[in-house]
N, C-alpha and C positions, 0 to 999 in steps of 0.2 A: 053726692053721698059723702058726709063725713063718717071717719074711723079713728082710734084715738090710735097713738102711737103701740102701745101693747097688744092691742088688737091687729096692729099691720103685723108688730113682731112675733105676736106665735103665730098667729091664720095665715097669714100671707109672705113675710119675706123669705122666709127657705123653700117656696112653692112659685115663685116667680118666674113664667116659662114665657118662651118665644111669644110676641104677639104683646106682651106685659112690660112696664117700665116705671121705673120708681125716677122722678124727676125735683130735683133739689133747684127750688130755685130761688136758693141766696145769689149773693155776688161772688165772684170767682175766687175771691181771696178766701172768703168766710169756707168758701167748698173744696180749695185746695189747703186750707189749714186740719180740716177732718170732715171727714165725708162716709157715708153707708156704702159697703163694696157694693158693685154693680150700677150704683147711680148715676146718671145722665144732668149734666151740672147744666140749666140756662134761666137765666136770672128772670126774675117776674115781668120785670122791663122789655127785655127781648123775646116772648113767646109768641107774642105776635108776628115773628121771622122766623116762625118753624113753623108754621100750622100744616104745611104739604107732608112735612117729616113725623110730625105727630099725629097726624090723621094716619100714618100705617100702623098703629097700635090700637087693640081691643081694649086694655087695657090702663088706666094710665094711673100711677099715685103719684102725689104730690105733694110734697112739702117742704118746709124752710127753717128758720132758726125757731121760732116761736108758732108759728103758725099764720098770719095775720097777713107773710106776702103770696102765701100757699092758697090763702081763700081768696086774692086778689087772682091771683095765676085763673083759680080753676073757673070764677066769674067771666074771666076774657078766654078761656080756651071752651066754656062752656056756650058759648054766641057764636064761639069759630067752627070750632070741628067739627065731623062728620055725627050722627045722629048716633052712629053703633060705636062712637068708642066710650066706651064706660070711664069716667072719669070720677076721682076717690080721692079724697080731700085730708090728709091729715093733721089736723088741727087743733089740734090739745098741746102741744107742747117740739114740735117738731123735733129737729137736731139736737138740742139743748137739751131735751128729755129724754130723748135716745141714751145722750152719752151720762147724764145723772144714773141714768138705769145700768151702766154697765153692760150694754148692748155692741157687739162689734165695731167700730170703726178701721178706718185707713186713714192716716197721714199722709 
């Protein structure tokens, strides 16, 4: 399932409960330069070394600077993980669009 960024930010990121995860999966620099509170940094690269830790979530959003390693991410955790974790693709403009919109960050 894709959702564009506006659509995560009014529906979804201030309703974000247990069991749910917003997964940023730039590179560590790009995520500790500004990043969305509550988000779990693992680079598109390495999710294939979480899939035991990512299968405990019903949940999961994902996304990156543009989009393009978020639909990479969700192809490979979409082959891995368990049937019931709902997986949600943000893909219109990721991080980049977030913070053009004036949307919260952390430094």
């Amino acid at each position: 399932m894709n959702i564009s960024i506006d659509e995560f930010f009014n529906d979804h990121f201030k309703t974000i409960s247990e069991g749910e995860i917003l997964l940023d999966v730039r590179g560590k620099d790009e995520f500790e330069e500004a990043r969305i509170e509550g988000s779990k940094n693992i680079p598109h690269t390495l999710v294939n070394n979480h899939i035991e830790e990512l299968n405990k979530f019903k949940k999961i959003y994902i996304l990156c600077r543009r989009g393009a390693r978020a639909q990479v991410a969700h192809q490979i955790l979409s082959s891995k993980l368990d049937s019931g974790v709902n997986l949600i693709c943000i893909s219109d403009g990721g991080t980049e669009k977030w913070i053009s919109k004036g949307y919260p960050i952390q430094n």
